[in-house]
C-alpha angles and dihedrals in degrees: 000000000000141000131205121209111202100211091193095070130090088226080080105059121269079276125064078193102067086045106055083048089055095046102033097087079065085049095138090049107041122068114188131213126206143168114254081220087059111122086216098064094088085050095055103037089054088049110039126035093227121208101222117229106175146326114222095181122285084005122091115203113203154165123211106235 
């Protein structure tokens, strides 16, 4: 089973960043969920190569890869 992350909340840290690195090693395990207006989101996308789920609007759904 799954989890979702929600990176926009403050239960993750001030830094989805710090997050993702915390969770990847349970890659297959973890999807995150973001908001396309994050800051973050540059950030992520140069770091990590990210497997899209699913956009629900303004939410990204993915998996780190």
């Amino acid at each position: 089973m799954n989890s979702i992350v929600d990176l926009d909340s403050d239960q993750c840290s001030f830094d989805p960043l710090e997050a993702i690195e915390y969770l990847k090693d349970k890659k297959e395990y973890v999807i995150f969920k973001i908001s396309m207006n994050n800051p973050f989101l540059r950030d992520i996308k140069r770091k990590y190569f990210l497997q899209i789920i699913k956009v629900d609007g303004e939410i990204i759904y993915f998996k780190i890869q």
